[in-house]
ROBA-525929 format. One line per field, with one value per residue: residue in one letter; z, y, x of N, C-alpha, C in turn; residue number from 1. Coordinates in steps of 0.02 Angstrom, whole numbers. Example, Ala and Ser with C-alpha at 12.3 -4.5 7.8 and 13.67 -1.06 7.14 Angstrom:
<nodes>
code	[A S]
n.pz	[390 354]
n.py	[-284 -112]
n.px	[660 642]
ca.pz	[390 357]
ca.py	[-225 -53]
ca.px	[615 684]
c.pz	[390 394]
c.py	[-165 2]
c.px	[660 645]
pos	[1 2]
</nodes>
This chain:
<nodes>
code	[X X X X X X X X X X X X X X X X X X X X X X X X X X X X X X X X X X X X X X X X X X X X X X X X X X X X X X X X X X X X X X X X X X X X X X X X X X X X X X X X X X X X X X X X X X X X X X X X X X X X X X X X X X X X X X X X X X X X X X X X X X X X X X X X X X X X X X X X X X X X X X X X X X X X X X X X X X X X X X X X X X X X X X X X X X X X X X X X X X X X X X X X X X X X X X X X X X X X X X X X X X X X X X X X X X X X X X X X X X X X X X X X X X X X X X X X X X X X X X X X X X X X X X X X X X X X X X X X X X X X X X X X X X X X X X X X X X X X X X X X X X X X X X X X X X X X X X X X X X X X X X X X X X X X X X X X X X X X X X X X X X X X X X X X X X X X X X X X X X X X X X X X X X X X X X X]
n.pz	[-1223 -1269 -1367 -1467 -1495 -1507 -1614 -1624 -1583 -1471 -1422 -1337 -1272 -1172 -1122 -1033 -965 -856 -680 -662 -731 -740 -705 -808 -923 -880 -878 -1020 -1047 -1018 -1075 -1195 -1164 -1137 -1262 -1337 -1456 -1565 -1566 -1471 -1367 -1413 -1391 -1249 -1164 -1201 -1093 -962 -932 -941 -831 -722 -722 -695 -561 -479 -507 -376 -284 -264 -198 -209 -296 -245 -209 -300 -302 -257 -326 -439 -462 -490 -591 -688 -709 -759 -880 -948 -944 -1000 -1148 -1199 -1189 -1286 -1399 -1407 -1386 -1324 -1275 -1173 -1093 -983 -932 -1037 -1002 -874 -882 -926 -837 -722 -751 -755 -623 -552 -602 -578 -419 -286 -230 -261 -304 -459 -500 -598 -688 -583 -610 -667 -561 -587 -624 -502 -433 -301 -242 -332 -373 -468 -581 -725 -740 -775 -902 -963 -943 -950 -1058 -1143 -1203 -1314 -1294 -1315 -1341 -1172 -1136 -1184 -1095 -966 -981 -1013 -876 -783 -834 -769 -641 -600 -611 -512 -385 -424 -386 -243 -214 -99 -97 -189 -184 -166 -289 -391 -509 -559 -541 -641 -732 -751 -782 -895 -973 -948 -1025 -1135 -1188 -1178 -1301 -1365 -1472 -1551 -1560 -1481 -1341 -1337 -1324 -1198 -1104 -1154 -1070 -953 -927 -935 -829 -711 -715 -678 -563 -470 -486 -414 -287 -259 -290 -225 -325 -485 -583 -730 -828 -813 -875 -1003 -1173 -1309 -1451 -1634 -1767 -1949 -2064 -1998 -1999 -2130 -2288 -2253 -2405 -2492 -2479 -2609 -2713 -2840 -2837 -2908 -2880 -2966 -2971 -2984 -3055 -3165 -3240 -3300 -3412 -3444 -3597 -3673 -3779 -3722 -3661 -3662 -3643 -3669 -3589 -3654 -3594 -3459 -3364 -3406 -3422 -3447 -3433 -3395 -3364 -3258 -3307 -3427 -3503 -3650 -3667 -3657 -3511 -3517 -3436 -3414 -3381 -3361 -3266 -3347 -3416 -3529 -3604 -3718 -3868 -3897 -3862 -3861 -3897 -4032 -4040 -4042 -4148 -4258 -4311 -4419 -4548 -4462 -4487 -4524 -4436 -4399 -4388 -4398 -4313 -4268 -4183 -4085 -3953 -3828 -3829 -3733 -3759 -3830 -3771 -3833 -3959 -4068 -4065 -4204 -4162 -4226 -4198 -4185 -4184 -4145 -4175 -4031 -3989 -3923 -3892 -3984 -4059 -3989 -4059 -3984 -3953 -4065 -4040 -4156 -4144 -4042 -3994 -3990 -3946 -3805 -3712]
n.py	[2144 1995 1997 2046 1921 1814 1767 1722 1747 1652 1594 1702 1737 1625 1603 1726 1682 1636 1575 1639 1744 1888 1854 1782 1886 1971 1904 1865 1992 2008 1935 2000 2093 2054 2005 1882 1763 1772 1649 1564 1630 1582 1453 1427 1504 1415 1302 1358 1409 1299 1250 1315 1289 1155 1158 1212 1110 1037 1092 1213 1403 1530 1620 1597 1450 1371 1349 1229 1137 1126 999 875 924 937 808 743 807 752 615 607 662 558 465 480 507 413 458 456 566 698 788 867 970 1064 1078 1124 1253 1348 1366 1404 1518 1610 1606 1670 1782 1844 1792 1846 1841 1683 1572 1495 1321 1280 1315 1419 1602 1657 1772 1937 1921 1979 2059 2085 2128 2207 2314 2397 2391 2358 2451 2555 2515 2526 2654 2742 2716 2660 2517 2406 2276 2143 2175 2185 2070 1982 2034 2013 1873 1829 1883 1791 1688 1713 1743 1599 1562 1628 1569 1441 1428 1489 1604 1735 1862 1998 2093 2037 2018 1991 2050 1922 1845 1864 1854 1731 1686 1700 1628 1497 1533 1559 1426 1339 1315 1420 1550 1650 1790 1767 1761 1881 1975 1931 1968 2120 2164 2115 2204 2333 2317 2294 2420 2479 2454 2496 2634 2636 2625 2484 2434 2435 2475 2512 2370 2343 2372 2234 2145 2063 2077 1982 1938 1962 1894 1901 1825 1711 1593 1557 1405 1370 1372 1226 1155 1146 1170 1312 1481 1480 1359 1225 1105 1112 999 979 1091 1086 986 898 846 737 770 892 1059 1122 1026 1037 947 899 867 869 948 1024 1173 1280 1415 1513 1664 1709 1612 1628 1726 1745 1760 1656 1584 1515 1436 1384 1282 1350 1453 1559 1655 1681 1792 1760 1668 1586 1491 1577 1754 1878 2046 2192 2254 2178 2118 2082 2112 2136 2027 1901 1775 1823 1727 1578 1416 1280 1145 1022 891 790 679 620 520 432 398 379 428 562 698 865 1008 1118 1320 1466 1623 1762 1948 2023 2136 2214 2138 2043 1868 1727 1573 1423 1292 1141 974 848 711 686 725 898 1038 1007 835]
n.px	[-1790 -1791 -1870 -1769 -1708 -1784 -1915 -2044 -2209 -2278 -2165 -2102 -2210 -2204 -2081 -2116 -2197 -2118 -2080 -1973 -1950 -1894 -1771 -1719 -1728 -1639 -1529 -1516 -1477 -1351 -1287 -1295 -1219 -1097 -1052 -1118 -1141 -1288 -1342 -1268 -1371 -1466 -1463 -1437 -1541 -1654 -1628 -1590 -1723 -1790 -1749 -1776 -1909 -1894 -1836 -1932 -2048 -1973 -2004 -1934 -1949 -1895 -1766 -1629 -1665 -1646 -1499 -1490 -1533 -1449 -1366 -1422 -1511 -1432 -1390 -1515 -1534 -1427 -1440 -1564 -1553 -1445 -1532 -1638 -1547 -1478 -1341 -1182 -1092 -1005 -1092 -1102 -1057 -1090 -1225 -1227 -1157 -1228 -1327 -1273 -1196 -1310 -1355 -1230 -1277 -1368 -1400 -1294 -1145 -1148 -1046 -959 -945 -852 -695 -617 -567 -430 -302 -237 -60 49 -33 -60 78 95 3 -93 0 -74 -175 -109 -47 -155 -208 -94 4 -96 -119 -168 -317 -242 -116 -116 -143 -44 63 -6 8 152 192 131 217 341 292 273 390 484 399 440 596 589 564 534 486 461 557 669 758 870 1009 1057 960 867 955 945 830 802 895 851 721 751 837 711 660 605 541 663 615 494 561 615 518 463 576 557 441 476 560 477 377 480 530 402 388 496 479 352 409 408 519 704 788 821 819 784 881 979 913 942 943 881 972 930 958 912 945 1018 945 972 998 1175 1284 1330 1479 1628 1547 1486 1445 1310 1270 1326 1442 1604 1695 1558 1558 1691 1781 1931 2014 2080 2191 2226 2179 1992 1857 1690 1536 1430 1275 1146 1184 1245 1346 1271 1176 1006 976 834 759 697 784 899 996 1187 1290 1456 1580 1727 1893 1976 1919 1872 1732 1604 1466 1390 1325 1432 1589 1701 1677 1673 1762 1654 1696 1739 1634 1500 1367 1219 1098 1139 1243 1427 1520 1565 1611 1706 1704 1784 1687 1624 1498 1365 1301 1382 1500 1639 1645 1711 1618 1567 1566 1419 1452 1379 1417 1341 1310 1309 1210 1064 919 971 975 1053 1109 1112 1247 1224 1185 1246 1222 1121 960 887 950 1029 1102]
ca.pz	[-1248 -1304 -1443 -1515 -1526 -1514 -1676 -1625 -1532 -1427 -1373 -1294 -1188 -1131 -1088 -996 -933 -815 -618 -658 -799 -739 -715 -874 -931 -828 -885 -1088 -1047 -985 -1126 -1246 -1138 -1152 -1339 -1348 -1511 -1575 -1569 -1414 -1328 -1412 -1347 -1191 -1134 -1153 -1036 -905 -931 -923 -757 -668 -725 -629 -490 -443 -492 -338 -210 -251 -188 -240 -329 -211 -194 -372 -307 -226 -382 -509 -500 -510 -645 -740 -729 -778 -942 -964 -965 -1068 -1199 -1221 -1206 -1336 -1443 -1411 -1403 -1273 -1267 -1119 -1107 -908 -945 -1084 -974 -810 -873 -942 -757 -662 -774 -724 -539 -534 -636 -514 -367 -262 -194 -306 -356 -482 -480 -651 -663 -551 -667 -645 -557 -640 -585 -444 -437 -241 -234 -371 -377 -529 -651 -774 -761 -790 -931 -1021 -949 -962 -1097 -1186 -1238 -1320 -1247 -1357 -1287 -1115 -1143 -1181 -1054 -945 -993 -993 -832 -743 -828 -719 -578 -592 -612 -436 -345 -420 -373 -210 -195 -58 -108 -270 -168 -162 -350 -407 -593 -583 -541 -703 -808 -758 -812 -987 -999 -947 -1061 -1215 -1176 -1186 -1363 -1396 -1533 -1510 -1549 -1406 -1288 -1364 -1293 -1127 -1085 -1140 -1032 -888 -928 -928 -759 -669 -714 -639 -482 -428 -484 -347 -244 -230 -299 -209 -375 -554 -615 -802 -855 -801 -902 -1086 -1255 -1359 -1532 -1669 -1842 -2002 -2119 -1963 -2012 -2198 -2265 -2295 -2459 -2483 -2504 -2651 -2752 -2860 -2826 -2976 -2879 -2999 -2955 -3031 -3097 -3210 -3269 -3371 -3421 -3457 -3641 -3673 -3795 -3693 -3673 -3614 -3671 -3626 -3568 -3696 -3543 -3432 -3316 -3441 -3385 -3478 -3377 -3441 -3331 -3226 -3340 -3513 -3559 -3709 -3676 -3606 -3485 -3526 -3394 -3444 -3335 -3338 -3256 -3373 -3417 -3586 -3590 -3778 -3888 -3900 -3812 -3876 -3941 -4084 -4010 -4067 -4183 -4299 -4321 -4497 -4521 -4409 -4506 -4509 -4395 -4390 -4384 -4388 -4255 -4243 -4106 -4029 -3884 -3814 -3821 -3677 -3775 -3857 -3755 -3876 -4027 -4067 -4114 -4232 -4149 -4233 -4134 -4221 -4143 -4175 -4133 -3931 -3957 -3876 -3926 -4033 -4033 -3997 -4049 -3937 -3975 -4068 -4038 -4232 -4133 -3992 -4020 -3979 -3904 -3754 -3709]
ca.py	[2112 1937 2041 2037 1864 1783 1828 1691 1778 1595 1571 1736 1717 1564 1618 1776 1675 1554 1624 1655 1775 1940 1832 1759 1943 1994 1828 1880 2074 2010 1895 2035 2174 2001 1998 1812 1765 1746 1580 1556 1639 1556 1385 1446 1532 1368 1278 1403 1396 1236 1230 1363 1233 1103 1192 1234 1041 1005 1122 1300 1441 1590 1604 1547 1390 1325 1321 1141 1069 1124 929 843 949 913 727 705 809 716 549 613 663 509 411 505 519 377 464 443 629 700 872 917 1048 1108 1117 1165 1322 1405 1372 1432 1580 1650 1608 1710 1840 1847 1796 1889 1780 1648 1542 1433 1270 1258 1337 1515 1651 1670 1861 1953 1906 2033 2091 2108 2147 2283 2339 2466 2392 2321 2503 2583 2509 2556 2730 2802 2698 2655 2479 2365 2213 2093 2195 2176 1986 1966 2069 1958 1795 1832 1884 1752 1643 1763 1721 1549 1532 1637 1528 1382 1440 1480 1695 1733 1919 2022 2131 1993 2030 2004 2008 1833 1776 1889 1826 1654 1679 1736 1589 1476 1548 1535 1358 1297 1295 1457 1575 1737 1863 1770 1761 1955 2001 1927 2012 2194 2116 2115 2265 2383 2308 2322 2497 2536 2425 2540 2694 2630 2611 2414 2380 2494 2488 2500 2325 2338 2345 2193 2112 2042 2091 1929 1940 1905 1891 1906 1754 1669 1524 1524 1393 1380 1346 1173 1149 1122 1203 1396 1527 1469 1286 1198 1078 1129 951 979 1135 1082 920 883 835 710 798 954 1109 1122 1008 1056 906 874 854 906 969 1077 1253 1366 1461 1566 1720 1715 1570 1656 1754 1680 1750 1609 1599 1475 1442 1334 1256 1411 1522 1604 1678 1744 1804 1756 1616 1547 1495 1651 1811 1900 2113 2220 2291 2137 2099 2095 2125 2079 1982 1830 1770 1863 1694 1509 1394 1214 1114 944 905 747 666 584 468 400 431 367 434 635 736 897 1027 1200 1365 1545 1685 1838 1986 2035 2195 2218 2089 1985 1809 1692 1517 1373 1231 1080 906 794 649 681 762 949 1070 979 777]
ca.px	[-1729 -1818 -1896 -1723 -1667 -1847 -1977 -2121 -2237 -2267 -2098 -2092 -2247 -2189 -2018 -2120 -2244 -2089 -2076 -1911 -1954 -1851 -1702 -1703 -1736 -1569 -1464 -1518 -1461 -1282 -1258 -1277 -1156 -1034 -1040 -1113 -1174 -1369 -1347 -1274 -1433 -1533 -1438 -1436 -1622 -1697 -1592 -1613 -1796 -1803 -1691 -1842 -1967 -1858 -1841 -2027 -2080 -1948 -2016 -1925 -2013 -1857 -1715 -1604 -1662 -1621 -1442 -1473 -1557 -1415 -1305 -1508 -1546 -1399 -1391 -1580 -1546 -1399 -1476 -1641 -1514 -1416 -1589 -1657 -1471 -1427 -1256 -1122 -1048 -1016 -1118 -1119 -1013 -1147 -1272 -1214 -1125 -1276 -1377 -1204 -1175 -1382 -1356 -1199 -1265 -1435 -1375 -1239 -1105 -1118 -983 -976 -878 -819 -627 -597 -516 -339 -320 -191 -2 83 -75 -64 141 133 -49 -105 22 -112 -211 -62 -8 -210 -197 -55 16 -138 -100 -244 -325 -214 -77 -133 -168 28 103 4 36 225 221 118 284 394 282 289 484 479 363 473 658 564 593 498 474 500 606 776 742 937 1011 1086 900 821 965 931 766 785 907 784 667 793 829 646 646 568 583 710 558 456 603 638 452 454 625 536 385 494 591 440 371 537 547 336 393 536 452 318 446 422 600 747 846 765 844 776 950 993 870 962 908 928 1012 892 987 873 973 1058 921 980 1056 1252 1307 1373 1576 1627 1508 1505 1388 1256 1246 1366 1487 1678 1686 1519 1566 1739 1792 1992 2015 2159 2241 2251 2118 1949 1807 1627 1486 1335 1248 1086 1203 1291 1349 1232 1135 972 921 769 731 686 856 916 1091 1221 1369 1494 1625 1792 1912 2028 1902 1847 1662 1594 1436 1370 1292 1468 1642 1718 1640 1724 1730 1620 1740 1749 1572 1472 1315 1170 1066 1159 1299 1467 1571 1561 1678 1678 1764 1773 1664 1623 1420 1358 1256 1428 1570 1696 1621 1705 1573 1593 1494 1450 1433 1376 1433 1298 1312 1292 1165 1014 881 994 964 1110 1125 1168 1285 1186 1231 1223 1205 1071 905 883 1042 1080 1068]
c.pz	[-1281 -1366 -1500 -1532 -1538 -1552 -1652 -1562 -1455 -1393 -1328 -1242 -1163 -1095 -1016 -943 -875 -762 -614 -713 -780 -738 -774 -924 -935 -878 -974 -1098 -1042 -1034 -1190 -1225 -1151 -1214 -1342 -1399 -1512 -1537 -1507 -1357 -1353 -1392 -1279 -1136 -1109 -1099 -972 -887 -906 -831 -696 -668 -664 -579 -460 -453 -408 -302 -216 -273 -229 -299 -317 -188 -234 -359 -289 -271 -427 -527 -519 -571 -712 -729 -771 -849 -964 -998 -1007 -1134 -1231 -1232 -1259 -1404 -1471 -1401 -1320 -1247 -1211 -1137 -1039 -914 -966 -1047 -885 -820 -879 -859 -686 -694 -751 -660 -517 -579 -572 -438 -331 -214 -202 -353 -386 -481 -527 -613 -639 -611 -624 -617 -602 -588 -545 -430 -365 -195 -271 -385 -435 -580 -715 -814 -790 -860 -1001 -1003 -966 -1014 -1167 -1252 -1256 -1289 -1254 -1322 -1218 -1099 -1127 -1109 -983 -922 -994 -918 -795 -746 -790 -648 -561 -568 -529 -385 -344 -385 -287 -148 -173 -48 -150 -231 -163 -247 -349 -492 -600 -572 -600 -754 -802 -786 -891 -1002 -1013 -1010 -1141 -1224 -1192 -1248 -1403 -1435 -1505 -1528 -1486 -1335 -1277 -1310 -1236 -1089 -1084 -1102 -968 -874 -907 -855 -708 -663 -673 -584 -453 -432 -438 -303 -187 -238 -272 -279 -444 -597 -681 -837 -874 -838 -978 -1124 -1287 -1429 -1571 -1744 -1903 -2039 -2055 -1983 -2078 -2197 -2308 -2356 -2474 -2509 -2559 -2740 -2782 -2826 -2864 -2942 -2919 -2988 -3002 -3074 -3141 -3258 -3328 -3372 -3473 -3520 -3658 -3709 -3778 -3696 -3626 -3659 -3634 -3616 -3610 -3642 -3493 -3393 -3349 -3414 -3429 -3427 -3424 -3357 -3326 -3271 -3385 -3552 -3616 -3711 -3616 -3564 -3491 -3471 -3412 -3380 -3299 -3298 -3269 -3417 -3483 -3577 -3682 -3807 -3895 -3867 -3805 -3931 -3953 -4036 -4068 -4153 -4261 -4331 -4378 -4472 -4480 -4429 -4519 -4464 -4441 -4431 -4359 -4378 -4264 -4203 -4097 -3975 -3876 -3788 -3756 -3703 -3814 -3827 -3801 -3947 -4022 -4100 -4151 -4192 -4174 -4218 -4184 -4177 -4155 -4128 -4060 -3947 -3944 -3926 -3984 -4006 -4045 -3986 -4003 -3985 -4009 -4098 -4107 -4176 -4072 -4021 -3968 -3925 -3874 -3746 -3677]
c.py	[2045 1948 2041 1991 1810 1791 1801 1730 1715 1594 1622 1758 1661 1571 1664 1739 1610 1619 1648 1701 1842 1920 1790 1823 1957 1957 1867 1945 2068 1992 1938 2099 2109 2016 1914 1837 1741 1679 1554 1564 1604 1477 1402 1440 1450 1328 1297 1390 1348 1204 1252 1314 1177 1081 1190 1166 1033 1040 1211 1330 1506 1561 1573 1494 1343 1319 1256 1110 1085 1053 882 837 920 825 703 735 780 680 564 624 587 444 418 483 465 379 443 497 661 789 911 974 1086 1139 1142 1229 1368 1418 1394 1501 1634 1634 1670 1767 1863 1849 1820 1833 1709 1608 1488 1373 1259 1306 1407 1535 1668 1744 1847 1958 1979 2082 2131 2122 2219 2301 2386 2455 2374 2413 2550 2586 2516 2624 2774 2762 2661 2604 2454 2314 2153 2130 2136 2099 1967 1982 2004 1888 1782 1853 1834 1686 1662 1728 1659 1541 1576 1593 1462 1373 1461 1541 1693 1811 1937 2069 2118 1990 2025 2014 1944 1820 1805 1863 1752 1636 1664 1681 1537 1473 1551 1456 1323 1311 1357 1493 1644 1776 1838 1805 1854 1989 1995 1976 2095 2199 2156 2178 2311 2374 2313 2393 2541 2505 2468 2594 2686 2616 2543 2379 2453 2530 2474 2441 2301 2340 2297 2148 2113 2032 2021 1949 1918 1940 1868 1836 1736 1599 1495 1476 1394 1332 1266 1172 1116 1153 1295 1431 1509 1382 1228 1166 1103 1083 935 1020 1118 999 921 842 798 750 881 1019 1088 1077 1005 954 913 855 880 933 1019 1153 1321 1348 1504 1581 1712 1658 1579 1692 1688 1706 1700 1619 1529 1471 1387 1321 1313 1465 1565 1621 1695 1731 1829 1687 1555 1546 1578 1705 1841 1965 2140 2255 2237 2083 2120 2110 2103 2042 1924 1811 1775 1813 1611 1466 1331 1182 1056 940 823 731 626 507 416 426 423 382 516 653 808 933 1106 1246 1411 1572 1753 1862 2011 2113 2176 2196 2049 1928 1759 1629 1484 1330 1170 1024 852 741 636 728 830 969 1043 899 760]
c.px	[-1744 -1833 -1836 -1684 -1719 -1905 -2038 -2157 -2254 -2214 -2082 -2136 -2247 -2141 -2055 -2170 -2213 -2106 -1994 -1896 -1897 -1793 -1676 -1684 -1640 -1518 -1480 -1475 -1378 -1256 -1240 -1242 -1114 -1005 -1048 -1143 -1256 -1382 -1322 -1322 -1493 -1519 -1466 -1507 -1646 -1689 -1604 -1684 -1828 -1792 -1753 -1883 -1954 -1863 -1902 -2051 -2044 -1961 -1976 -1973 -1951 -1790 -1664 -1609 -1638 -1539 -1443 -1509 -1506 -1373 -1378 -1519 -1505 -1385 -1475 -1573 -1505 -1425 -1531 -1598 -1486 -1476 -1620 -1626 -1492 -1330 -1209 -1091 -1053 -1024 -1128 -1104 -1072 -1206 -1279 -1166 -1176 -1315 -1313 -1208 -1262 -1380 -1306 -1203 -1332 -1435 -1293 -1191 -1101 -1067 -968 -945 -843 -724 -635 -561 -497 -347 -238 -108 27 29 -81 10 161 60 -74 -61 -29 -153 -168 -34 -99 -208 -159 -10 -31 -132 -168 -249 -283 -155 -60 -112 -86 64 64 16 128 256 185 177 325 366 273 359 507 461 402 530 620 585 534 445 487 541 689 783 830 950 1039 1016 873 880 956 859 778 824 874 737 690 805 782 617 596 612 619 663 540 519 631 582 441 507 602 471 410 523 543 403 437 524 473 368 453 510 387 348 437 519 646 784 787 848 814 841 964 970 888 914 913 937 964 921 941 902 1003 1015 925 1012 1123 1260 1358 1435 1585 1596 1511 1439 1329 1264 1294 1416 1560 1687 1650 1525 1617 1766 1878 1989 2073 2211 2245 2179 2062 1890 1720 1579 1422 1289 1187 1117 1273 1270 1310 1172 1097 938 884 732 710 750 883 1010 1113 1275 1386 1572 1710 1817 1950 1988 1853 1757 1634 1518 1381 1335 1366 1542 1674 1695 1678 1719 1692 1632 1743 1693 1551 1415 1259 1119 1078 1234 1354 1533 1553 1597 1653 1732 1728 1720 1660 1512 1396 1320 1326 1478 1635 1705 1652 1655 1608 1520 1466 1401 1428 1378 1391 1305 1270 1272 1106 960 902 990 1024 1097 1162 1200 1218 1229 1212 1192 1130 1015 906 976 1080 1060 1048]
pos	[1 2 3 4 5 6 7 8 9 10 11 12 13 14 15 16 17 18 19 20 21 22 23 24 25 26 27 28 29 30 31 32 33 34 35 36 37 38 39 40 41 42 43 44 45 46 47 48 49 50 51 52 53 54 55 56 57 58 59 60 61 62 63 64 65 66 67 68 69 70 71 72 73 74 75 76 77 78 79 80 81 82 83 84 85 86 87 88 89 90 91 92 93 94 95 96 97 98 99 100 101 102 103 104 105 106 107 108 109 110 111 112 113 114 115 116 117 118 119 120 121 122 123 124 125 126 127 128 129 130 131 132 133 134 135 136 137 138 139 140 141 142 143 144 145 146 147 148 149 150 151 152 153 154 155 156 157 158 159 160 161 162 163 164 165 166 167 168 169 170 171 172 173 174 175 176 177 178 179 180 181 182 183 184 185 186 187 188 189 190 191 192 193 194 195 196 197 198 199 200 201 202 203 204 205 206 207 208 209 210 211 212 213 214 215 216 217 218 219 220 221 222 223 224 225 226 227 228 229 230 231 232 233 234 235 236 237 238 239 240 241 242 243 244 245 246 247 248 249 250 251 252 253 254 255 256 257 258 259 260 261 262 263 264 265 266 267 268 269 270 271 272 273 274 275 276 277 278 279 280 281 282 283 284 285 286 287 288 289 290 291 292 293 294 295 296 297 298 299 300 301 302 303 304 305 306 307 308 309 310 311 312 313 314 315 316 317 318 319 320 321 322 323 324 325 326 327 328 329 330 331 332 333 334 335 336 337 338 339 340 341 342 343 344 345 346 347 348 349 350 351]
</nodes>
């Protein structure tokens, strides 16, 4: 197994040639049923190696003895590090996991001091749910992972409220959960997931006849609405964003007068249509190059416009000044091009 993460022929009769060579052996064989990376074993080995060396300067004769030099060992590489460095970083961790993880792979009864792994929640109230739910439902590990991390929150909020058994199991205490668990700022899928979490364990714990009653029922769906997070349209405003007051402008002597303005009501499709909508005060919509389009019926030919309109409007760059403004009306078939309004007094269509 060295052969495959070690090429120099040196480094691997050195490794073979520690008294701790089969358990280095062993500790390399585990690392790669783990799935550690190259590079992690090759962190690793020497450490270990180093640790056997250690050991035997201080008097071990087996394997079991290197458990009473492992806090020694790691303070002296400590300090050679940072003497070396110079650095400051704190690396116990670094190197007392690799010389914990080959004791308890070597030695039997072994336990290391870093953190215990969590067992798996109701593990010893409802027994076989975990296998249950890869055998005969044949979930994946990512799965798995969820189902129990949502329920060790279940078994918290038990232990907290201070249920003494899963058997006083009520629905006021599972919907107090899920309220709970909506409350604390999570999202309605999560809060969605834990609820079918709990649902599908209720239902193995009575069918093992831990719970008298199968209380999955009891256990609320939450509501999750697709646009409930859009948002609402501000008051006031049309469908196209537009204030009513931008759109038409009251003309003293009566009618509708449009806005020379950046905030004038033409509108172009998806941002390239060249046909306009024009909206007035009354309402009303047309759907051409100008206020009103002649019908179809009264149209010339199509090579030059049909009909030529001129009307009042008002400039923004001179409010008190009338302008004269003139509109062609061409014909509305398919790929005709319809003039906008242009303003004499401002540069290009609009100001």
């Amino acid at each position: 197994m060295l052969e495959e993460y070690f090429i120099k022929p040196s480094t691997i009769d050195r490794l073979r040639s520690s008294w701790i060579a089969p358990e280095i052996e062993a500790y390399v064989v585990w690392l790669a049923n783990e799935g550690f990376s190259t590079k992690c074993v090759w962190r690793r080995v020497p450490i270990v190696f180093a640790f056997g060396e250690f050991g035997r300067s201080r008097g071990a004769e087996t394997i079991a003895d290197l458990s009473a030099h492992v806090e020694a060992f790691v303070a002296e590489r400590v300090a050679e590090h940072h003497r070396r460095n110079r650095s400051t970083r704190l690396m116990a961790k670094e190197v007392r996991g690799p010389i914990e993880q080959l004791l308890s792979v070597v030695l039997s009864g072994f336990e290391p001091t870093g953190r215990r792994p969590h067992s798996q929640p109701f593990v010893d109230v409802v027994p076989g749910f975990f296998d249950y739910l890869v055998e005969e439902r044949g979930l994946r590990p990512a799965s798995i992972h969820g189902y129990r991390h949502h329920l060790d929150r279940f078994e918290a909020y038990l232990a907290r409220i201070g249920l003494q058994s899963i058997g006083e199991l009520s629905p006021v205490i599972l919907s107090a959960y899920i309220v709970e668990r909506a409350g604390s700022g999570l999202a309605k899928s999560t809060v969605g997931g834990s609820a079918g979490v709990l649902r599908v364990f209720l239902r193995y714990a009575h069918r093992e006849g831990v719970l008298s009653a199968d209380l999955s029922g009891a256990v609320g769906w939450p509501q999750v609405y697709r646009l409930s997070t859009s948002p609402a349209r501000s008051p006031g405003t049309t469908s196209t964003g537009y204030s009513p007051a931008s759109i038409a402008e009251p003309r003293p002597g009566g009618g509708t007068t449009r806005s020379c303005s950046s905030s004038s009501p033409t509108v172009f499709a998806a941002g390239r249509s060249r046909r306009s909508a024009w909206t007035t005060s009354t309402g009303r919509t047309t759907a051409s190059g100008s206020p009103s389009a002649r019908p179809a019926t009264q149209r010339r030919s199509r090579s030059r416009p049909s009909s030529v309109r001129r009307f009042s409007t008002t400039c923004v760059m001179d409010a008190q000044r009338p302008l004269t403004v003139t509109s062609f009306s061409a014909p509305s078939r398919p790929g005709a091009r319809s003039v906008r309004p242009q303003c004499r007094h401002c540069v290009g269509p609009t100001c």
